[in-house]
N, C-alpha and C positions, 0 to 999 in steps of 0.2 A: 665486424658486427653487421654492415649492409651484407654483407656476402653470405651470413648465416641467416639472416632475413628471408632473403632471395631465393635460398636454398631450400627454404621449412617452408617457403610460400607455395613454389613449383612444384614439390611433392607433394603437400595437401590436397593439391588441386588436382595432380594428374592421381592422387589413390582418390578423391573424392569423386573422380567420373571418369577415371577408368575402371571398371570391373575385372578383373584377374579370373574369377567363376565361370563367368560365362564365356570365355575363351577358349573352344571343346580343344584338350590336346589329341591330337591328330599327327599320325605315320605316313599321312597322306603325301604322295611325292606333287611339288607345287613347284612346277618348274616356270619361273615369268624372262627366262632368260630368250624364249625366243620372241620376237618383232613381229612374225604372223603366226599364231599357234595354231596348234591342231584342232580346233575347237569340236564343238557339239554343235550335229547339221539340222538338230529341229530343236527350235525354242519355243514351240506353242503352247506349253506348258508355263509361260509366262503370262501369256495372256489375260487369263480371268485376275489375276494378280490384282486386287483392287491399290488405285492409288492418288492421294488427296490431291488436287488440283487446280490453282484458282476457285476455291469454294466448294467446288465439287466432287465426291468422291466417283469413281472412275476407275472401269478396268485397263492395264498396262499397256493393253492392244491399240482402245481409244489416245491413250496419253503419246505414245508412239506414232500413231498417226499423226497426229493432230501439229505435233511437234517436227514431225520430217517435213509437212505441209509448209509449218510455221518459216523453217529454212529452206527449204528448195522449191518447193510450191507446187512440192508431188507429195505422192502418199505411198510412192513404190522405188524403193533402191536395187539399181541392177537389176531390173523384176524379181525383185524378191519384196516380203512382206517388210512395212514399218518397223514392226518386233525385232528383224532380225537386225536391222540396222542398228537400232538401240542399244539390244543385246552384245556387238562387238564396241558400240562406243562405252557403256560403262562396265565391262568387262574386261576389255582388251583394249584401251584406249587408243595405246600407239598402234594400230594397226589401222583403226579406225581415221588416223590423222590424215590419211590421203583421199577418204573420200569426198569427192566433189558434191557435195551438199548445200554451201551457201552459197543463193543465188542474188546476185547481183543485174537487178534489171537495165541500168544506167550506166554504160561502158566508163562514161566521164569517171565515174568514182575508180574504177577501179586504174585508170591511170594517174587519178591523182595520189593514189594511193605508190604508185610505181611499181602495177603488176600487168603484166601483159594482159588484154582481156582475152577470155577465152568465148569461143563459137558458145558452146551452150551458154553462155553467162553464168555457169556455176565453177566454182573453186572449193578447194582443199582448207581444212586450219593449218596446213602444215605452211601453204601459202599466205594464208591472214596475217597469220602469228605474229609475225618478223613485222607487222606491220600496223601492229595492235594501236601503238602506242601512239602512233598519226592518228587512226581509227578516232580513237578516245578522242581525241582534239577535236577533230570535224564532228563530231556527234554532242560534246559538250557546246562547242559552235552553234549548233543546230539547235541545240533545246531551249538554250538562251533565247530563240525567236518566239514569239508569239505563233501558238499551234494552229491560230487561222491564217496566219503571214507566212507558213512556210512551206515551200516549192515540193516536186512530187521525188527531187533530188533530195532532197533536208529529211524527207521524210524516209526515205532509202537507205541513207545513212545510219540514222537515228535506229531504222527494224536491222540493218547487219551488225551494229556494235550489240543491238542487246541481244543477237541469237548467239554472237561470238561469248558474249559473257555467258548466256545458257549452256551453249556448248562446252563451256570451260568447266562449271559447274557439274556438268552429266559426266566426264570424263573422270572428274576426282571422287565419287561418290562410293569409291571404293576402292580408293586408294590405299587407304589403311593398311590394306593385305598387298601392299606391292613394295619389295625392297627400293630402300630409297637412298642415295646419298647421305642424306642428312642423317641417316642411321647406320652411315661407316662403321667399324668397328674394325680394327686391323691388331690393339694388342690383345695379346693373347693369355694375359693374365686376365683382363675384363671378360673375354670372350669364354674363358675356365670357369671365374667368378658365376654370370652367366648361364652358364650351360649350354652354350652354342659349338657349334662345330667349329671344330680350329680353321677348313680350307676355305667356310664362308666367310666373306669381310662385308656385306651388305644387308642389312634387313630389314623388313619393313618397319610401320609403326605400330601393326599387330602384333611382332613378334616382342617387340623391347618392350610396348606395353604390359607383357605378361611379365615379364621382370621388375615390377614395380617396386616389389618388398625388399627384394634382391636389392635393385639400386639406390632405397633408402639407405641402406646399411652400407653400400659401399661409399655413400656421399656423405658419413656422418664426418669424417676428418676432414671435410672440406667446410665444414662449419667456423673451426677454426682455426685451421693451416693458411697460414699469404698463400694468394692465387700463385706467386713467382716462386714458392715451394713447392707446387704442384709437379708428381709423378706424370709419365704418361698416360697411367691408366687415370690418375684421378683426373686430368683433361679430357680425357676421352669419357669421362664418366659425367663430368658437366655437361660438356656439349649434347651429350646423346640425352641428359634431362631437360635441358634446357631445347631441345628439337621439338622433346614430347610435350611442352606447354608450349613450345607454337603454333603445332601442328593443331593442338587442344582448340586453342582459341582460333586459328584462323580456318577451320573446315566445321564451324558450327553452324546450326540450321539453314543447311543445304534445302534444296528446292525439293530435291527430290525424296520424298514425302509416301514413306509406302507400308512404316509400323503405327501405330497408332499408339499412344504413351498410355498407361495402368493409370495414372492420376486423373486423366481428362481424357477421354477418349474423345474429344472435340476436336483434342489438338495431336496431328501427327507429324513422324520425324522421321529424318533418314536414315541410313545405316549407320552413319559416325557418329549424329546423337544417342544412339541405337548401344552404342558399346558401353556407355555409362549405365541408362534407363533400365537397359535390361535384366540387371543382375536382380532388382527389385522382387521377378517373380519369375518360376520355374517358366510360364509358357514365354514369357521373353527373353530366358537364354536357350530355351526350343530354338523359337524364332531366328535370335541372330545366328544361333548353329548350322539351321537348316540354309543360313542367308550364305553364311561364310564357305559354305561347303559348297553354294551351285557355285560362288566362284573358282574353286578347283575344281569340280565337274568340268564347269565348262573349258577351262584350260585346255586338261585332261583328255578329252573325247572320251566321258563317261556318260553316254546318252543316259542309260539305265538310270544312275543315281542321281543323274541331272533332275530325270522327273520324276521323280521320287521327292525330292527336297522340294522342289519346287509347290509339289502337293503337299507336301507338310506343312511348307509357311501358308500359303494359301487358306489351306484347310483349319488352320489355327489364328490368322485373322478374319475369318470367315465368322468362326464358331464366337470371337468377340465382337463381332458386329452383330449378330445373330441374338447374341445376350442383351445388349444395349439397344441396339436401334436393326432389329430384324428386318423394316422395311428395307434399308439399306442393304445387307447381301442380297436379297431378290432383284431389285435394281440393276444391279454391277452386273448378274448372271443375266439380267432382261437387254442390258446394253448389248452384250456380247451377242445375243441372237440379233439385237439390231443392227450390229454392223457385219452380222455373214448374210443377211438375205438381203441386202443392196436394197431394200426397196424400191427408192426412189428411182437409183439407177436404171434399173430393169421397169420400171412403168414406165420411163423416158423411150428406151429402145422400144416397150409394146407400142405408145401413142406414136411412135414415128413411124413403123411397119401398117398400122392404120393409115397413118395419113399416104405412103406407098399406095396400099390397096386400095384405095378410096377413089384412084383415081380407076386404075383397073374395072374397080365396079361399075362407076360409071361410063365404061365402054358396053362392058359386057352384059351388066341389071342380070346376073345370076342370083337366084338364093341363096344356094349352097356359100355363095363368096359374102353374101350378106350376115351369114349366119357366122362365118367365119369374125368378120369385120368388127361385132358386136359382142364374140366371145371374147378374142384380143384387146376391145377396149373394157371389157368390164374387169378383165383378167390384171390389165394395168391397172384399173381403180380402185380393186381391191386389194393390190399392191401399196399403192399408193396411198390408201385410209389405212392401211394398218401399220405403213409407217408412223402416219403422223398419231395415232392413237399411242404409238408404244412409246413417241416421245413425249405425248404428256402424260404418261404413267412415269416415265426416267424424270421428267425436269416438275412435276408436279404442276402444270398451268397451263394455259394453254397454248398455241403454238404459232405464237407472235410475237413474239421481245426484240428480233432485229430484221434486214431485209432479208435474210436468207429464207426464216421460218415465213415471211410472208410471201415468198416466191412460190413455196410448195405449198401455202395454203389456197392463195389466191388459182395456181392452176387446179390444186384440188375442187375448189367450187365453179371453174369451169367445167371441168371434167365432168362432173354434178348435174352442172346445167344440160347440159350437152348428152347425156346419158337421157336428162328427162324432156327432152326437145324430142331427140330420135323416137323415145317409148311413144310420144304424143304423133307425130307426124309421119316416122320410117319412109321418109326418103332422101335420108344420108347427110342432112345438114346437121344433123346431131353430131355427126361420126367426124365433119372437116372440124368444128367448136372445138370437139373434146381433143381431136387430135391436135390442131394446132397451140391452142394455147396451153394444154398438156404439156406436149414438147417441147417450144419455145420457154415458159416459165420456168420449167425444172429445168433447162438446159442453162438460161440465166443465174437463176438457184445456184448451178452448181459452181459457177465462176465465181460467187461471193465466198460457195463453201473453203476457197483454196485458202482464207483469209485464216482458216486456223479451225478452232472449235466451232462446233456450228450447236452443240448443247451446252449453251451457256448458260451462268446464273444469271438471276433481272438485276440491272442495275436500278440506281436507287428512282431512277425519274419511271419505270413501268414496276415498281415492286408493291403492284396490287393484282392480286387476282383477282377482285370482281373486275375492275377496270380494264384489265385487258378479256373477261370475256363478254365486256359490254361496247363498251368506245370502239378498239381495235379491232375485235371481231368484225363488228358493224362495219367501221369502214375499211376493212379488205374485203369486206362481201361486194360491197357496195365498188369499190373497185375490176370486181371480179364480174357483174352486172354489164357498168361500161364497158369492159373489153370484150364478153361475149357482145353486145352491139358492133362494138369496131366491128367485128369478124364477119357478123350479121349482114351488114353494112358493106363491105367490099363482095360478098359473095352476093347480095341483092343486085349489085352497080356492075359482075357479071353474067350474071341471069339477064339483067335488060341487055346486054350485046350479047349474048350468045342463043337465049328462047326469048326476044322481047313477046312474041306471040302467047309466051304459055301463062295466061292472067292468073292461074290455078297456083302455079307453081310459084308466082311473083306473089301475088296477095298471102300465100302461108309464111313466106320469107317475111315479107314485110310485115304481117303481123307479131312475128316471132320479135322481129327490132324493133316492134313496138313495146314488146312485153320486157325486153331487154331494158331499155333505156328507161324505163318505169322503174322496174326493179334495181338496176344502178341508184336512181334517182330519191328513193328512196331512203335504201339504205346507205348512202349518204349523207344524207341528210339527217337520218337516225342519230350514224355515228358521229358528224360532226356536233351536232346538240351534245349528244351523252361527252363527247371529249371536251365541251364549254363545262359541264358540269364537275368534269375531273380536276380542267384545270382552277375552274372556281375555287374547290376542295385544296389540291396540291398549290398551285400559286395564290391565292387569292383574287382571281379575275377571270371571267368565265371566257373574257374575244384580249386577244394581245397583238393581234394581226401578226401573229406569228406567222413563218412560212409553211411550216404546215399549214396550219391552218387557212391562210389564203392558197391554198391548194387544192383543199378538200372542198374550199368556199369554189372556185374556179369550176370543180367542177360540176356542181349543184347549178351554178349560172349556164354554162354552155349547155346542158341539158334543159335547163329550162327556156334558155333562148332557142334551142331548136323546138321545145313544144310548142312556143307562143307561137315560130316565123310559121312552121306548119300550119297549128290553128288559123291564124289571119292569114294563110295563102299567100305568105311571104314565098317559100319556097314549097318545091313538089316532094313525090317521095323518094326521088333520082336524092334530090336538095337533102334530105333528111336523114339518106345514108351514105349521101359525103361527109354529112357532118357528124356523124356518129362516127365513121372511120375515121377523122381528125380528132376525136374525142380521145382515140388512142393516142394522141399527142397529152392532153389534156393530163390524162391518167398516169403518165409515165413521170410528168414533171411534177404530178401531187405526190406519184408514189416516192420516187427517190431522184428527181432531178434536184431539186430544193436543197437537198443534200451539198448539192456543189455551194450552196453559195456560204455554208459553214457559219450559219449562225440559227441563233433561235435557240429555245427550250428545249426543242425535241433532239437532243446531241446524241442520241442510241441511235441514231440512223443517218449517221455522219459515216462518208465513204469519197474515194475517190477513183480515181482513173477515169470515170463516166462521159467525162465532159466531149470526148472526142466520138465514142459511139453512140450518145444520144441527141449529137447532132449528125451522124450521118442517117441516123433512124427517122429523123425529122424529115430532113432533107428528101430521102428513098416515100418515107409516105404521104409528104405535098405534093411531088410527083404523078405517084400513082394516081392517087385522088384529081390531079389537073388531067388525065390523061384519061380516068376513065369517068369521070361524070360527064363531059362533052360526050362523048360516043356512046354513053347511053340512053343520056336523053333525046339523040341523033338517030338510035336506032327503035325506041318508041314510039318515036312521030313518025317515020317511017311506017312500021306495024300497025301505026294506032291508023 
């Protein structure tokens, strides 16, 4: 009786979500016999492939990126494209098992682990594998710590075990279509019953899935026959059902998320969910058709039919996005232009060929090198705004939610500044502003970008848009003020050692770091009020001495204490752009030093590694500043 139970259970279930219909029969030769196949040498037809993502819908190209970053902390395998790497890990998994992908920055673990480290610090799953099961220990280990208590090792740990579980995940997402053990079949009355070929004895769980009705009727004597009366076929005919409600249950809602279900287009699902869902409506056994087919394309080296299919599924969940929420395929197609024109990248390289020339010019004081100077830098910043323009059309708000969006903001309003300094002045102190802190912020930027996604959704503590284009705004601008000062500031301190004579040239500087440190001063000031009033709103308390907060306070004080020491002729104006240039101490610890100390309200701009490079950044600009306010005020009196 349990065994006739058992039996009317496991069928129900696998005829309830597996679909037989949408299973296209296909003549197609699907050879997975061999270890490196012949594949298909352009997968760019994957690309635009929209696919749901931690919250966000997202083209295939972004989600491959993002993902290769996540595990090796690059975004190019073998110089070839993210895509392509992808493309053999959920296509051709074993082949995919040798690449060195997860990177391991902390040799210790990987001896604890008992693997040789390797020079790059990246390794193979083929190497993890075997070694999983430690993995899990130390990472379970690990989590149990309190996430402010734990070392930069713990936390190493903790990102290899879950890319190893990602990874495992990406690998089976299309298993289905790969003969498997567990769907042995060796007698050859089942395999007649069937309809398989008699010299195969292995098939996948797509193929036995198509035999559902089939193996209802083969399993009805098993309802009532003792298991110890069982034929071989009727053994071979349990096992092979009872595979198909494992397989059922244990490969459900996979991560990888790239159909979107007919009931709720809210909610999407991957190819395995995909087998049941889709028999529901014609364009979702299109769909899984056109799904199941690139996997034989691609086997195959059927480039042709590869992107063909490829356009099919595309083009058919395009046209359901299109129906329900049209914003969204515009989107997906707007990402994809953002990530071929590098923006940011490429404004980084113009601001640094600027700051190159800038010195040239001032040997030479050419026009023609002027004119050059000023087309290069407008060239980057209008690179540079159109990035950040096209990211708040993809993310809807504005383009501040973590450090990364404030690195490329904050250099964008240097850049800004710096552009309208040179229009006001044109004599090149516009062109060192924009290029320096251009360069330096987006080059910063970009080492947070390795962290993964950098178009994220808001988490719940910035999920206001007025509030970030009022508070945050304000105080990155106001950010962005002080550091054009620093800059102001060291290039004032060498003007007095190198033209202390040219009072012309000193007085426009110094007025400039007047104008600076006013306009930091301000809009700080701004945005720390308007962020009292957010958190009044969101916490109920407007001052919590949060460390933000006493950040953004710090630097409203040090600016003011330099106006008062100036005012009362405490100090001169040597004094004035010392301390503007230490002010860039000031700004770095409001912006993201605070960060190290892992506490406070403001946990979206929790980060680490920092602590070793922003103090040797300290260290290099106490320095400079000891070395060059004596010798300028040395070479003043002199002059004077």
């Amino acid at each position: 009786m349990m065994m006739k139970k058992l039996i009317t259970t496991i069928l129900v279930f696998i005829l309830l979500n597996i679909s037989t219909y949408c299973l296209a029969q296909t003549d197609a030769f699907f050879n997975f016999s061999q270890i490196k196949p012949k594949t298909v040498a352009n997968v760019d037809e994957l690309k635009a492939i929209p696919i749901l993502d931690n919250g966000r819908i997202k083209p295939l190209e972004t989600y491959a990126k993002n993902t290769l970053i996540q595990f090796s902390g690059r975004s190019r395998f073998e110089k070839k494209e993210a895509i392509n790497w992808l493309s053999k890990l959920i296509f051709a998994p074993e082949s995919a098992r040798y690449d060195k992908v997860f990177l391991i920055n902390h040799p210790g673990i990987a001896t604890s682990l008992g693997i040789l480290p390797e020079k790059k610090r990246r390794y193979s799953f083929s190497q993890l594998q075997p070694k999983f099961e430690k993995l899990r220990e130390l990472s379970n280990a690990a989590l149990n710590i309190d996430p402010k208590e734990r070392d930069i090792v713990e936390n190493e740990i903790i990102r290899l075990y879950q890319n190893m579980e990602s990874y495992a995940h990406l690998s089976i997402c299309f298993s289905f279509a790969f003969p498997h053990p567990d769907f042995a079949i060796t007698d050859p009355h089942l395999k007649e019953a069937l309809g398989f070929k008699e010299k195969v004895h292995q098939f996948s769980f797509l193929e036995v899935a198509q035999k559902a009705d089939e193996l209802q009727v083969l399993s009805k004597p098993l309802e009532t026959l003792p298991e110890d009366q069982w034929s071989e076929t009727e053994r071979q005919t349990f096992r092979v059902i009872s595979s198909l409600f494992d397989w059922s249950l244990l490969y459900r809602d996979l991560s990888f998320t790239i159909i979107p279900t007919y009931q709720n287009d809210e909610k999407w699902i991957s190819p395995w969910d995909a087998i049941g869902a889709a028999v529901t409506r014609e364009e979702g056994r299109q769909e899984y058709k056109a799904l199941r087919e690139l996997l034989i394309n691609y086997w195959n080296d059927q480039q042709l039919e590869f992107d063909l299919n490829a356009r099919l599924f595309k083009q058919s969940i395009y046209e359901r996005l299109t129906l329900n929420h049209p914003r969204l395929a515009n989107l997906v197609e707007l990402e994809l232009i953002y990530n071929r024109i590098k923006g940011f990248f490429y404004a980084q390289i113009l601001y640094f060929v600027v700051f190159l020339l800038f010195f040239i010019f001032l040997i030479f004081s050419k026009n023609w090198l002027y004119k050059i100077l000023y087309t290069l830098l407008i060239s980057g910043f209008v690179l540079h705004a159109v990035s950040i323009v096209m990211r708040i059309i993809i993310l809807q708000r504005p383009p501040v939610s973590n450090l990364y969006e404030t690195f490329i903001f904050v250099s964008f309003i240097c850049v800004l500044t710096g552009l309208i300094i040179e229009r006001i002045q044109k004599n090149g102190l516009g062109f060192i502003i924009a290029a320096v802190c251009g360069y330096v912020f987006l080059a910063i930027g970009g080492k947070f970008s390795a962290e993964g996604d950098t178009l994220q959704m808001l988490v719940a503590v910035l999920n206001s848009n007025f509030w970030l284009g009022t508070h945050v705004l304000s105080i990155t601008t106001g950010y962005s003020g002080v550091c054009v000062a620093g800059i102001v500031g060291h290039v004032y301190l060498i003007q007095c050692i190198v033209k202390p004579q040219d009072k012309t040239l000193l007085n426009s500087t110094y007025k400039v770091l007047i104008g600076s440190l006013g306009f930091g001063l301000t809009m700080t000031f701004l945005g720390t009020n308007l962020g009292g009033i957010w958190a009044d709103q969101s916490w109920g308390r407007f001052w919590g001495w949060d460390p933000k907060e006493n950040g953004a306070l710090l630097i409203i004080l040090w600016i003011a204490i330099l106006f008062h020491a100036k005012i009362g002729k405490i100090i001169s104006q040597v004094g004035l752009a010392a301390g503007s240039a230490l002010g860039l101490l000031v700004v770095m610890w409001a912006w993201f030093g605070v960060n190290l100390l892992s506490v406070g309200l403001h946990s979206y701009g929790f980060t680490s590694g920092l602590a070793t490079n922003l103090s040797i950044y300290a260290v290099c600009q106490i320095l400079i500043v000891i070395i060059l306010t004596p010798l300028a005020n040395k070479r003043l009196k002199v002059k004077g």
